[in-house]
Backbone bond lengths (Angstrom), bond angles and torsions (degrees), N, CA, C in turn:
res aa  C-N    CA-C-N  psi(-1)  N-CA   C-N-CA  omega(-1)  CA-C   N-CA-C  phi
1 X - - - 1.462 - - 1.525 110.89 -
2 X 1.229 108.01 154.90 1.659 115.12 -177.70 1.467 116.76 -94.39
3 X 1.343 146.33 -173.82 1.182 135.94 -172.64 1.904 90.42 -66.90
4 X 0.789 115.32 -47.47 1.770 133.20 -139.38 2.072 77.08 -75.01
5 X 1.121 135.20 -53.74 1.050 146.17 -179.76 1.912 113.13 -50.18
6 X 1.328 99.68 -57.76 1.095 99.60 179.32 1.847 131.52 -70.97
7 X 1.479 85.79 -19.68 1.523 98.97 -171.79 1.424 105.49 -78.44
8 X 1.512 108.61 -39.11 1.840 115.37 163.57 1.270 101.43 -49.58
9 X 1.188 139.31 -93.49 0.994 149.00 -166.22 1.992 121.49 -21.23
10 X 1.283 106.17 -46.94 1.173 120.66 162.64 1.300 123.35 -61.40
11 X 1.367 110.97 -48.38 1.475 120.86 163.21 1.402 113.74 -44.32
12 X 1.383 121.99 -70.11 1.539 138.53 168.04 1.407 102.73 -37.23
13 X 0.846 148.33 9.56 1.904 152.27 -151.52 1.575 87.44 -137.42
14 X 1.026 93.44 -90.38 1.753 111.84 179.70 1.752 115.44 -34.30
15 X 1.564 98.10 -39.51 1.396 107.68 177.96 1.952 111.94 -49.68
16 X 1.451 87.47 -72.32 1.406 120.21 -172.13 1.571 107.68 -57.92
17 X 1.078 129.30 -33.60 1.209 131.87 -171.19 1.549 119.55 -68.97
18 X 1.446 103.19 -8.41 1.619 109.64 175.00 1.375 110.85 -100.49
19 X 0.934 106.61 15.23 1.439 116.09 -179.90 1.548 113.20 -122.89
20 X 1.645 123.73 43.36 0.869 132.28 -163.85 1.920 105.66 -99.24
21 X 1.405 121.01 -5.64 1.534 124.53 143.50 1.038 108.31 -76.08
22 X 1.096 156.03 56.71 1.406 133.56 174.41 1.833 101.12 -162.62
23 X 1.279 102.68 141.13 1.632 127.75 -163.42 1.404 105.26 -103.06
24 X 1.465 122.82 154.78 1.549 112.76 131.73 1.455 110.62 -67.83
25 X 1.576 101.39 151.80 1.635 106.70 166.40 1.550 126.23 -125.59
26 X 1.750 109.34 -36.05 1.300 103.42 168.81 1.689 123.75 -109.46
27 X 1.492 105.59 155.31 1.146 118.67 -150.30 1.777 109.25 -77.38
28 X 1.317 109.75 108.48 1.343 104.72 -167.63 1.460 101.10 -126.49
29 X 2.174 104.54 101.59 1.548 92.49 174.40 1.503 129.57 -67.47
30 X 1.634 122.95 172.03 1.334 99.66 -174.51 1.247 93.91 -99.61
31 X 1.969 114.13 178.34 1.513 94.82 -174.59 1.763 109.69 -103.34
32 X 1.145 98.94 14.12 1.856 104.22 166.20 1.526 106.57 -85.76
33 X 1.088 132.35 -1.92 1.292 126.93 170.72 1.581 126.04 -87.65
34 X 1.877 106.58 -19.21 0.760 136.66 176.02 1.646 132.31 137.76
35 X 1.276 120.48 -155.08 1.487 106.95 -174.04 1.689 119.18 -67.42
36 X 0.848 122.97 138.49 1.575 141.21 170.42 1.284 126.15 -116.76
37 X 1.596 110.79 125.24 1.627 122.52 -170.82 1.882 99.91 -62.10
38 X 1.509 104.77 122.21 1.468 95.00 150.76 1.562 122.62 -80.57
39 X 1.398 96.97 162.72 1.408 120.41 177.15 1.405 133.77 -57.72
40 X 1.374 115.19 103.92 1.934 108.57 -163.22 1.005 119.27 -48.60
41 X 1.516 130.32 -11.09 2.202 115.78 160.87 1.582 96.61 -91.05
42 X 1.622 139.33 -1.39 1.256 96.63 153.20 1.561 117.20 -87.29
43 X 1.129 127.34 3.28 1.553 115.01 156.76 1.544 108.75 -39.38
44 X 1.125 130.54 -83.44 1.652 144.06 -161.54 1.608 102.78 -48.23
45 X 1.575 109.61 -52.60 1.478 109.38 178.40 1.083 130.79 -49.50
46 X 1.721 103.14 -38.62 1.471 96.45 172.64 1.523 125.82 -115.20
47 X 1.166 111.31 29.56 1.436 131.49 124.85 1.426 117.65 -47.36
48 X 0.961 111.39 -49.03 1.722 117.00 -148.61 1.478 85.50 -87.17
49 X 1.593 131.60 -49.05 1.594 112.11 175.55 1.108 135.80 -86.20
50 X 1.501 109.68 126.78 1.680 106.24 175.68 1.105 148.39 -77.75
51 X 1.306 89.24 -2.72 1.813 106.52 150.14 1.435 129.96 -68.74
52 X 1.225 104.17 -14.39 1.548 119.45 -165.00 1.501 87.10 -88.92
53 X 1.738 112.12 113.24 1.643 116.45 172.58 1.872 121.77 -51.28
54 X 0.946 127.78 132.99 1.612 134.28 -157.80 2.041 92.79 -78.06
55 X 1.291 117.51 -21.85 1.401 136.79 167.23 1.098 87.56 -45.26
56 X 1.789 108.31 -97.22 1.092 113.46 -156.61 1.601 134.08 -44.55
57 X 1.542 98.89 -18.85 1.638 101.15 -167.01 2.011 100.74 -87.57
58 X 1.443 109.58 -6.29 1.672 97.33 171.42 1.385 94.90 -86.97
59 X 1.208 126.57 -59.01 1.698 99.51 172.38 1.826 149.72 -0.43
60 X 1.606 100.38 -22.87 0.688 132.57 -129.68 1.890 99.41 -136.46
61 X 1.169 101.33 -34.14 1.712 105.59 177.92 1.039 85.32 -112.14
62 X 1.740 114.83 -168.82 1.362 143.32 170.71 1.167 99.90 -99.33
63 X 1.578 107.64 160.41 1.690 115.00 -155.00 1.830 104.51 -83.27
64 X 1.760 105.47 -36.72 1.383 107.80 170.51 1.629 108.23 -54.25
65 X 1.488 113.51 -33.99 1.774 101.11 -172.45 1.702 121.73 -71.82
66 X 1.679 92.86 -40.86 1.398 90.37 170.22 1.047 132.01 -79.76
67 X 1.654 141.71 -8.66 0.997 143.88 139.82 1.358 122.16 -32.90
68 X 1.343 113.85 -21.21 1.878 114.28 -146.05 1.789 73.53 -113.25
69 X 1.296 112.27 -53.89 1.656 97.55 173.87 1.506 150.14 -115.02
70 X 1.322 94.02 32.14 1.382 112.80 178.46 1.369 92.88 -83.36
71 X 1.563 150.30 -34.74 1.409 123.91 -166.63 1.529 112.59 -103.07
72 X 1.596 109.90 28.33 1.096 115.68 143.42 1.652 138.68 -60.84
73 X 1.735 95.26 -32.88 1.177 89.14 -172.85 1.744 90.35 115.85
74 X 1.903 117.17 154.83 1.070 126.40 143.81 1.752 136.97 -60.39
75 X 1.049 119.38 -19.48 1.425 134.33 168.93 1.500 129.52 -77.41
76 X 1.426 96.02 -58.89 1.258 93.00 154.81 1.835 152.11 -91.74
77 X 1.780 97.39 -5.11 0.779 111.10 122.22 1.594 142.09 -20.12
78 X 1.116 128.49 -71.72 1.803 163.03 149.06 1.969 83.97 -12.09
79 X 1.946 91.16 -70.67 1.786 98.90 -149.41 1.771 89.64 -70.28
80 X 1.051 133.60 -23.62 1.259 109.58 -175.71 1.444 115.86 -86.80
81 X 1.553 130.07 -33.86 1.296 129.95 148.47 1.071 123.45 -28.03
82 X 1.391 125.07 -57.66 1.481 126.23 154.87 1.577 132.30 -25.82
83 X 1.477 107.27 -40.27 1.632 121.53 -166.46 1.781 98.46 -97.60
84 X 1.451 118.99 -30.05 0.794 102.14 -140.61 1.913 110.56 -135.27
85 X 1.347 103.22 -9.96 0.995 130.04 -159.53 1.736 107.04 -74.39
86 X 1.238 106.60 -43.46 2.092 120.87 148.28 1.614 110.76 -16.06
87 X 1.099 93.13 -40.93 1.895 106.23 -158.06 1.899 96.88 -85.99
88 X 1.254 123.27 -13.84 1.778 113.83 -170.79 1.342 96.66 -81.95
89 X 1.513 100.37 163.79 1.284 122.60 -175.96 1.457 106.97 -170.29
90 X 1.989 118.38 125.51 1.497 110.48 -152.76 1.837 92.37 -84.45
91 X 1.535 74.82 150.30 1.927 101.28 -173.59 1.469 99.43 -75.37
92 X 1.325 125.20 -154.07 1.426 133.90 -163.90 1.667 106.67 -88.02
93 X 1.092 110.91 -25.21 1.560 122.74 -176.91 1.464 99.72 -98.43
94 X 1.722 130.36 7.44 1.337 106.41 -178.27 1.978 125.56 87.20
95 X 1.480 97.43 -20.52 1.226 100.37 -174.62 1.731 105.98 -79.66
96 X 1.118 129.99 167.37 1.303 125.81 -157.37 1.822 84.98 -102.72
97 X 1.312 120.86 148.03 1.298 112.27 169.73 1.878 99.20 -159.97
98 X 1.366 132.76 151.59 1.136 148.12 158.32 1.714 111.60 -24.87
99 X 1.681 108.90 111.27 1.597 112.85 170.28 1.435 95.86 -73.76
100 X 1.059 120.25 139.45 1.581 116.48 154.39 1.368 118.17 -79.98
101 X 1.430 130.39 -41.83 1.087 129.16 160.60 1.505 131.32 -40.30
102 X 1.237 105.20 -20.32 1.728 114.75 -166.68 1.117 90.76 -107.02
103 X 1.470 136.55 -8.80 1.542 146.14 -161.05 1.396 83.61 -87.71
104 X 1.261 108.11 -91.33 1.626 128.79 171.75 1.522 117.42 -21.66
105 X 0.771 109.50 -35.32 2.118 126.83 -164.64 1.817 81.39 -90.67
106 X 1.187 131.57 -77.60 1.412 130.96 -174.38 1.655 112.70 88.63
107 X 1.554 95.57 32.61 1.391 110.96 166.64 1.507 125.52 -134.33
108 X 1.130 139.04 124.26 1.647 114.53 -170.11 1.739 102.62 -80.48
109 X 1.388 97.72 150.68 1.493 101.24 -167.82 1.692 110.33 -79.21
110 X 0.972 148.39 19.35 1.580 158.11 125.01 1.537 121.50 -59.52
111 X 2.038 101.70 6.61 1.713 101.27 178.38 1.308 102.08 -84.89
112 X 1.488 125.66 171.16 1.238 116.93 145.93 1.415 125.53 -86.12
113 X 1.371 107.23 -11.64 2.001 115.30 163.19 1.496 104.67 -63.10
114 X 1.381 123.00 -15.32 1.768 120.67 170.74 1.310 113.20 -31.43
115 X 1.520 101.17 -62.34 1.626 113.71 -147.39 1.920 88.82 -92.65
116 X 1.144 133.78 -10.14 1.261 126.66 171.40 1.278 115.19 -73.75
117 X 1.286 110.96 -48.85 1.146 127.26 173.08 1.878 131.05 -53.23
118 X 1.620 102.57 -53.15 1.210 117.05 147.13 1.488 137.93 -47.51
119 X 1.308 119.90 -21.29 1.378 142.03 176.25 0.986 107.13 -87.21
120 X 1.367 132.45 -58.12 1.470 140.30 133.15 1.590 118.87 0.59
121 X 1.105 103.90 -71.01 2.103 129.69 -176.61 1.335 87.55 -35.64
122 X 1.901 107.50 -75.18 1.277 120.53 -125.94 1.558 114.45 -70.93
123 X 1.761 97.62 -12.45 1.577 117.75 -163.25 1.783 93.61 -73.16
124 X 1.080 99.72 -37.84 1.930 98.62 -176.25 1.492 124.33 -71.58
125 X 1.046 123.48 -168.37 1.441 98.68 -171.98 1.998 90.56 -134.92
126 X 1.680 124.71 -177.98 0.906 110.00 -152.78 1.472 159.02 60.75
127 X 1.344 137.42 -142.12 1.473 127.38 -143.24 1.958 81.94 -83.89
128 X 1.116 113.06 -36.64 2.107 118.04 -160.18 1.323 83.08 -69.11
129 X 1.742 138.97 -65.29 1.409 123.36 -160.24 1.222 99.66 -52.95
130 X 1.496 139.77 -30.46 1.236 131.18 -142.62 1.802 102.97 -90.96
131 X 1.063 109.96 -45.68 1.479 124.12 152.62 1.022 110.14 -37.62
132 X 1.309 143.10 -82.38 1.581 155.54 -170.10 1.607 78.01 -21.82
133 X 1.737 105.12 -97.70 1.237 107.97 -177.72 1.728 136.13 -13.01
134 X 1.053 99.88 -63.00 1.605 102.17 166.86 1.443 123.84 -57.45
135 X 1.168 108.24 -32.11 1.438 105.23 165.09 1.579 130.60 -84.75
136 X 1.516 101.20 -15.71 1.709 92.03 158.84 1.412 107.19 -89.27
137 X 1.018 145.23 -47.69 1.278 141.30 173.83 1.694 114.32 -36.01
138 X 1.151 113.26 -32.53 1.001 129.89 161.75 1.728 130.77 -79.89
139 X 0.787 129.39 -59.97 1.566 139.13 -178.27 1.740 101.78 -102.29
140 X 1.639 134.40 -7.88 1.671 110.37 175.17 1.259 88.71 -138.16
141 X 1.455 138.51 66.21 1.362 147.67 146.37 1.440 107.59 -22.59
142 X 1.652 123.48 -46.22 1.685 123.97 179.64 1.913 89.48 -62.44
143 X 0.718 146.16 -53.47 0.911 145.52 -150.93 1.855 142.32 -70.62
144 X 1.356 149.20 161.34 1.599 115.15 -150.34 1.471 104.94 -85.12
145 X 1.235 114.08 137.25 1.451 115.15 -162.77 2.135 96.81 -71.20
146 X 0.888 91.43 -176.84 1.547 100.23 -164.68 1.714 133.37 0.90
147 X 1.762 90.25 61.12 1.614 90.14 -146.17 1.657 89.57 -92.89
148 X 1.849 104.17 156.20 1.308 108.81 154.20 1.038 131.84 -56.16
149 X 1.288 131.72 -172.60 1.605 133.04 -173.44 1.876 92.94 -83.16
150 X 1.353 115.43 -50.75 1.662 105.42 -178.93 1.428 122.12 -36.57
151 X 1.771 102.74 -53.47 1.104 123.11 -172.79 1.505 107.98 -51.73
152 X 0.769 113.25 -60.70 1.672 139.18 -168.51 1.346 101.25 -65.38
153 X 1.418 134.92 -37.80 1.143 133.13 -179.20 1.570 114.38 -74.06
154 X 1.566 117.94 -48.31 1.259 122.36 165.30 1.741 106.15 -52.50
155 X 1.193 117.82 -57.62 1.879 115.52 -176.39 1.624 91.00 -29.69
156 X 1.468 106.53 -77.03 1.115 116.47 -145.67 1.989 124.36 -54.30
157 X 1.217 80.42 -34.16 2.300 105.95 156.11 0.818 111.43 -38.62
158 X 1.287 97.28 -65.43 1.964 115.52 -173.12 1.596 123.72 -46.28
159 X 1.482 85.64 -48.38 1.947 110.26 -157.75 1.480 99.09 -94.23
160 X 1.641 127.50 -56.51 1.105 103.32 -175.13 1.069 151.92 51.81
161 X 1.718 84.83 -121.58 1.782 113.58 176.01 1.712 102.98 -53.39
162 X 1.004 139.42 -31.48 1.375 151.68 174.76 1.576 130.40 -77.48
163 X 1.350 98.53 -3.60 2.021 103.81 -175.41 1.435 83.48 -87.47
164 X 1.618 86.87 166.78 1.822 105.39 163.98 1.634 87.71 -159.00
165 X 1.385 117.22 147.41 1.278 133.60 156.88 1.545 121.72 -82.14
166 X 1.038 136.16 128.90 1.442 138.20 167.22 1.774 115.77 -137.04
167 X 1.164 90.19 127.57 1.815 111.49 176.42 1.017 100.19 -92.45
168 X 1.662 149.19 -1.31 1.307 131.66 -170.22 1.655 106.58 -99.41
169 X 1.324 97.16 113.75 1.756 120.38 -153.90 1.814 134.50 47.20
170 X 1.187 113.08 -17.60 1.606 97.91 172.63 1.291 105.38 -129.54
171 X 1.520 123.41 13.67 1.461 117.90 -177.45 1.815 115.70 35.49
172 X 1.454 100.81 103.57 1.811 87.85 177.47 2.095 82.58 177.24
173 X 1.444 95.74 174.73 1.369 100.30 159.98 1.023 136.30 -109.97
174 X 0.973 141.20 -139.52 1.819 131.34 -154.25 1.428 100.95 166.26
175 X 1.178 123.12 155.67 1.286 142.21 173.29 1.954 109.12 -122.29
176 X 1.771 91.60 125.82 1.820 88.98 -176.13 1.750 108.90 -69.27
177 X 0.742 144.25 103.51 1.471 156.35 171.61 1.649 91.96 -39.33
178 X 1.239 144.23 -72.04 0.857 160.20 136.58 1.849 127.31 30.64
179 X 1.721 82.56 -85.64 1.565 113.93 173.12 1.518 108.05 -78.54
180 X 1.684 130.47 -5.01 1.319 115.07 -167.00 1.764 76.29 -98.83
181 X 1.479 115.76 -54.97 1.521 117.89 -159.69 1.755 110.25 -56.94
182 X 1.821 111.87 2.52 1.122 100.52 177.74 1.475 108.23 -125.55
183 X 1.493 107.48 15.24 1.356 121.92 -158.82 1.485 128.09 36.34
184 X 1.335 123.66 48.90 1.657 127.97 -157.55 1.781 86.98 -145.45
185 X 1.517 95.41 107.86 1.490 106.06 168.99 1.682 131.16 -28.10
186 X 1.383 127.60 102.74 1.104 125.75 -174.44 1.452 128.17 -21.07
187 X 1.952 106.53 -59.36 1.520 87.88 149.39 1.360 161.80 -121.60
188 X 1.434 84.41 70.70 1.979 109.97 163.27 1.990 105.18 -123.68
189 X 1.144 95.90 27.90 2.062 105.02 -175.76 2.143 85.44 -131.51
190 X 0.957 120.50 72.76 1.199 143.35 151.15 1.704 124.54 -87.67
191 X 1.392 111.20 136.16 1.592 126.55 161.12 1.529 88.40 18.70
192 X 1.257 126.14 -147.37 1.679 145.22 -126.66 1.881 91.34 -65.58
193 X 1.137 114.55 -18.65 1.613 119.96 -156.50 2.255 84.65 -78.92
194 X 1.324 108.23 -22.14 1.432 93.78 -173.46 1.231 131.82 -98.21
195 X 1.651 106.45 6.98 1.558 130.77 173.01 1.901 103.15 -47.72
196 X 1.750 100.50 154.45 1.258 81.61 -157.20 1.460 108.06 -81.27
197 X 1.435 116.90 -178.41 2.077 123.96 -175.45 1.657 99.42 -71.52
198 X 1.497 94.57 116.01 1.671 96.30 166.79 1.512 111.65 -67.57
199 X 1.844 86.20 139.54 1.613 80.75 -171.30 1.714 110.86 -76.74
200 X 1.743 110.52 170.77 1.347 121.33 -178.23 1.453 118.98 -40.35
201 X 0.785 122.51 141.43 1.700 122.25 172.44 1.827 103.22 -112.71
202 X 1.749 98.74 139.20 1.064 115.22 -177.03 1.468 114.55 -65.67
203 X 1.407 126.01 145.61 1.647 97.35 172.65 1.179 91.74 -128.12
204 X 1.258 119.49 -172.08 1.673 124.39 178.23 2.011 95.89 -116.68
């Protein structure tokens, strides 16, 4: 490294080091490990560029999806990404493909009408509770596995101010470890705001 190298570097040390409460939390594979789901608004985006190779973008769905809309055309293509694109979730290979459940539900699971809605589900009995279920098991992994609507309703009181949604590789939510242990809503616990609490100072 050069002077100019090293002095960053130190900085970046110094930076990070105040941030010694603070965790990773969401699960972001790398892509040398292998394939990784993209993100459902880059569906639309790269629609929208025509530079962006039409190859590359089936890569990218499941082979049943692009079949079903590749002979739309690029445009409309675009308008149905738009309507519909909320609703993917990557399949076993990573490729992005249609939840049916989230189809059916008519909410993308990063809403906060999710968990209203789901609370809703679980109260009924049959094929909708059964859904509910699959979709937390699915999309709130932090969350109590096969819980009733009570259960689930208290979690959700609790946690709140503290969920965050993330699509970047396993689509699901998370709880800030962070923002709950300081009780300060996840998002108002942003960049420099999450350095750690100086401790008390003595006074006379």
């Amino acid at each position: 490294m050069n002077d100019s190298g090293q002095h960053l570097l130190l900085n970046a040390i110094a930076y990070i080091s105040r941030f010694s409460e603070d965790r990773p939390i969401a699960v972001t594979p790398s892509v040398f490990a292998g394939p990784v789901a993209r993100s459902r608004e880059s569906v639309g985006r790269h629609l929208r560029d025509p530079e962006y190779p039409f190859e590359w973008f089936k890569q990218d769905l499941a082979p049943e999806l692009c079949a079903k809309l590749q002979p739309l055309g690029r445009e409309k293509m675009t308008e149905w990404a738009d309507k519909n694109s909320q609703f993917l979730h990557p399949s076993s290979s990573q490729q992005l493909e249609l939840d049916p459940d989230l189809v059916a539900l008519g909410i993308p699971f990063d809403s906060q009408d999710f968990f209203t809605r789901v609370l809703t589900d679980l109260r009924t009995n049959g094929p909708v509770a059964e859904r509910a279920q699959r979709l937390l098991h699915r999309y709130v992994p932090c969350g109590p596995s096969q819980a009733n609507p009570d259960e689930l309703a208290t979690w959700w009181k609790a946690n709140q101010p503290y969920l965050f949604a993330s699509d970047a590789g396993d689509y699901c939510w998370y709880i800030d470890p962070l923002a709950k242990n300081r009780v300060i809503p996840s998002t108002d616990l942003r960049g420099p705001k999450r350095v750690d609490a100086l401790p008390a100072v003595a006074t006379k």
